[in-house]
N, C-alpha and C positions, 0 to 999 in steps of 0.2 A: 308444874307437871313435868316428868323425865320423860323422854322420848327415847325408846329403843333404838327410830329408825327417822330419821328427817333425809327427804327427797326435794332437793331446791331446782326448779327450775332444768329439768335432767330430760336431756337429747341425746339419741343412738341412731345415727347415720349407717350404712352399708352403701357398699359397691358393687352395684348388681349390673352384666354384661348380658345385652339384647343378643339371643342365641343367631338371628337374622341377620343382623345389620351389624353385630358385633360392637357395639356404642355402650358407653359405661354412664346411668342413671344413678341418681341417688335413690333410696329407700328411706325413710324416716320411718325405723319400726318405734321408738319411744320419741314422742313428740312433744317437749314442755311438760312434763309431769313434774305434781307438786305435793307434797304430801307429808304429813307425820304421823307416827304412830308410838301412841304410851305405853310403855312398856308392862308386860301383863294382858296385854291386848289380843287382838286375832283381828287382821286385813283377809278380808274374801276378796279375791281379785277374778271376777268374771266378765266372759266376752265371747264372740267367737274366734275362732282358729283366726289366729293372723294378725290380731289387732294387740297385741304386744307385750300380753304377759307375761312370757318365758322369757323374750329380753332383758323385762323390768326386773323380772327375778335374778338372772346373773348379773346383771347390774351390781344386784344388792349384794349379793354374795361374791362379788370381786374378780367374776371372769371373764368378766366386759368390763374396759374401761367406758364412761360415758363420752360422745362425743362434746360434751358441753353440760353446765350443771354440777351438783356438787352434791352427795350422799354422806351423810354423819351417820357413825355408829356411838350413842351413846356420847354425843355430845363434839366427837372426834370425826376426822375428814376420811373416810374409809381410803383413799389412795394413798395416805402415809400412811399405812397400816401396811408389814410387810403379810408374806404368806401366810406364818405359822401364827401371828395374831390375829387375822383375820377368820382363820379355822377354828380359833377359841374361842370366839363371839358368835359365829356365824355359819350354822350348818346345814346340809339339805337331805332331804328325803325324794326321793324320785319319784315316777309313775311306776314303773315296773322294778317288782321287789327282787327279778331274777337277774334283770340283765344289770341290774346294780351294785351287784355282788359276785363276788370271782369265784366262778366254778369250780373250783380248785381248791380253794383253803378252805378250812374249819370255820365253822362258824365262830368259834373263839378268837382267833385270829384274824378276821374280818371287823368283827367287833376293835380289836384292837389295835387296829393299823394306825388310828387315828393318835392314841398315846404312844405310840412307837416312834412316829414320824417330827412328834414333839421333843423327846427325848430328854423328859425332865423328871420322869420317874422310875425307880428301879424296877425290874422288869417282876418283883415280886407283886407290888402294888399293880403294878398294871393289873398282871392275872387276877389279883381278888377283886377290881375296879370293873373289868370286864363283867367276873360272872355278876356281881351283886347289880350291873346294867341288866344285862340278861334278863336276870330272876325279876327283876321292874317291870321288864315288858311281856311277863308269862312264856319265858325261854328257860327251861331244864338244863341241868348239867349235862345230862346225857344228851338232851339234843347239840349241845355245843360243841360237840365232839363230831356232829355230823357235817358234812357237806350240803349246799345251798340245795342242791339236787333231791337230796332225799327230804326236805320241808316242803310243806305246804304252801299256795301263796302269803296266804294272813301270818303263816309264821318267820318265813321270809321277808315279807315288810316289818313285822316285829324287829326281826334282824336288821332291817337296815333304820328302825329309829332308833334301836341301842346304840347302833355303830355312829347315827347322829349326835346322840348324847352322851357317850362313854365323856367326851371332853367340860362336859357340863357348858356349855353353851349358853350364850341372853336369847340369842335367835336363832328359831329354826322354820327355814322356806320350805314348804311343801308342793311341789309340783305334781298335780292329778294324785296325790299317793293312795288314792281307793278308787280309780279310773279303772285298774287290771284285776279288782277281785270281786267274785259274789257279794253279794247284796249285803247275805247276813252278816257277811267275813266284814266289807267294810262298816256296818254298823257297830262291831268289836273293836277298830281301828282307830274310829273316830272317838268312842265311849273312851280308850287308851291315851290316844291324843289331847283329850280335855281333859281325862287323869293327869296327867303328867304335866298339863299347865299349871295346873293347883298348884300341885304339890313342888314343884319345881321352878315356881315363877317364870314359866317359858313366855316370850313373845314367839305368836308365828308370822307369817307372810304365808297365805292359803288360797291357792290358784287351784280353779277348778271350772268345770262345765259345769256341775251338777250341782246348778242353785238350792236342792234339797240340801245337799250336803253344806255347801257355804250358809245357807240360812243358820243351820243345827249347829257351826261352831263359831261361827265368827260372829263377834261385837261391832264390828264396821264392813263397809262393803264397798268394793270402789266397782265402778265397772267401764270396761276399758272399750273404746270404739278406736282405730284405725290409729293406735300410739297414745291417745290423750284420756283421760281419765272424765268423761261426761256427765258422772254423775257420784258422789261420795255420802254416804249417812250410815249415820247405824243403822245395826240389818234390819231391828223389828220396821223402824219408820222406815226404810227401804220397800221391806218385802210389803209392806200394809200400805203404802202412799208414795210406788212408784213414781219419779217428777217427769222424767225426760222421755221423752218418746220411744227411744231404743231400751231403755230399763224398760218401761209397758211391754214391748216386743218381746224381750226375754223371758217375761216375767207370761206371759199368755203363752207363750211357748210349750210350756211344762204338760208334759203328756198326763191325760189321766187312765186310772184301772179301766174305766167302763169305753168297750171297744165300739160300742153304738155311738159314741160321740166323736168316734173318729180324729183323725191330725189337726190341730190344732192353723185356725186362718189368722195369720199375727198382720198380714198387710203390710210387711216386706217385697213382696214381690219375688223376683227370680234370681234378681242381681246380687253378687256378693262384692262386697268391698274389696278394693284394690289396690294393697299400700304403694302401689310403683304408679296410679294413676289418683292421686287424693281429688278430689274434686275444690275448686273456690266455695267460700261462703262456708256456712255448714257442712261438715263433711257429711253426715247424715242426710243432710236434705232430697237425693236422691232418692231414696226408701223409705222415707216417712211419711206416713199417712197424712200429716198434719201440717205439710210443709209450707211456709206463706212465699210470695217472691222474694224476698229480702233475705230469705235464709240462704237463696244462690249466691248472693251476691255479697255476705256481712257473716263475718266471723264473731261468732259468740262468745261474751265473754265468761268468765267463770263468776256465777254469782254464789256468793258463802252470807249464807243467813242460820243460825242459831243450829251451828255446828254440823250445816248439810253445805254443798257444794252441788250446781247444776250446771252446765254448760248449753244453754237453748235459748234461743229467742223467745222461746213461747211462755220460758218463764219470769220473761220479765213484765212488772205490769205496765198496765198500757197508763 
């Protein structure tokens, strides 16, 4: 099997300064993450704020070097990969379709920074390259004459997955990219987004909060606690036979229509994780409903049984 994207054993350290005491700690925002993904695929990377997915993502796309660990693109070590082939392979789509795109230029030209900057085609081809991206993601001629300003949100993230793919890209990372728009707009984005994988053989990398959303496109599902990746399956056995405790939480989370049943009690508590304070043993143990005494004191290992990945004590048998 071809792997778009292999993750060996990949650490991202920070130096963060006590605003008090003025003392320099480390952070471990990516801790040991381990991973592959086949090309054709879709990673749903979900967690709460802070526990490392936006890391993981420049990681992969080459604007953080790893502090430790080793990321292959298609077989290759992504850090001998200079800039402009890295860009060929590997491109992103934001959260916000506005601030992602320069107020200033044409939509046409926006679209086309990416083949400019490459400079390996006449600028004729560009221009036909650009609209016939365009006209893929339901972008007019006439609109491409417009500025970011006068589109819509949905058509403005349009804009910025053309400007992803004008390069034809193997992979493209999605960070929140339907977090900043109505409901219906990202249901159009996403129906777009799994278009375009078809037809285009795209691999994504797809970070997001909104387990609805990670359910409906992604084929696998990692989900991230405090750097390390706790729990890994395909999405259907994910979202139908949750393993780990903190996937349960997530997954009971999910608001529903009917306001009589009120906010959902996951049995979390109050506490929120703390990457400048990890705790020993289980990092989780803290907040879990289910916690034995050994989870304080014993780090779990990563059990991988027919193609799922757990990180718990509780999933081992006794």
């Amino acid at each position: 099997m071809t792997h778009a994207i292999e993750v060996r054993n990949v650490y991202r350290e920070f130096q963060q300064r006590s605003a008090m005491a003025g003392l320099r700690h480390k952070v471990r925002a990516v801790d040991g993450v381990t991973f592959s993904l086949p090309a054709g695929d879709v990673l749903g990377v979900v967690g709460e704020s802070g526990c490392g997915k936006s890391t993981l993502a420049r990681l992969i796309m080459g604007l953080l070097p790893p502090t430790s660990g080793e990321i292959l693109v298609d077989g290759r070590s992504l850090a001998g990969m200079d800039r402009r082939e890295r860009a060929r392979l590997i491109q992103p789509v934001f959260q916000d379709p506005y601030s992602s795109l320069n107020p200033r230029q044409r939509i046409r030209d926006i679209v086309g920074l990416p083949l400019a900057s490459q400079g390996n085609l006449p600028k004729a081809q560009q221009a036909d390259r650009v609209m016939e991206m365009l006209a893929r993601v339901g972008i007019s001629s006439e609109m491409a004459e417009r500025m970011p300003g006068q589109l819509s949100g949905g058509q403005r993230q349009r804009v910025a997955i053309a400007r992803a793919l004008v390069l034809h890209p193997r992979i493209v990372v999605c960070d929140e990219p339907t977090s900043a728009l109505d409901v219906s707009v990202q249901a159009q984005i996403l129906n777009l987004l799994a278009e375009l994988r078809r037809e285009l053989g795209l691999t994504y990398l797809f970070i997001s909060h909104n387990l609805a959303v990670v359910e409906y496109i992604a084929t696998e599902v990692a989900v991230m606690y405090l750097g390390r990746i706790v729990e890994q399956a395909p999405a259907q056995e994910l979202f139908r036979t949750p393993t780990h405790p903190y996937t349960q939480a997530l997954l009971a989370s999910v608001l529903t229509p009917d306001p009589a049943l009120g906010l959902p009690d996951v049995g979390l508590g109050d506490a929120y994780p703390d990457p400048t304070n990890i705790p020993p043993g289980c990092r989780f143990h803290p907040r879990c409903p289910s916690a034995l005494a050994k989870c304080a004191a014993t780090m779990p290992d990563n059990i991988r049984k027919d193609g799922r990945l757990v990180e718990c004590l509780l999933a081992i048998p006794a």
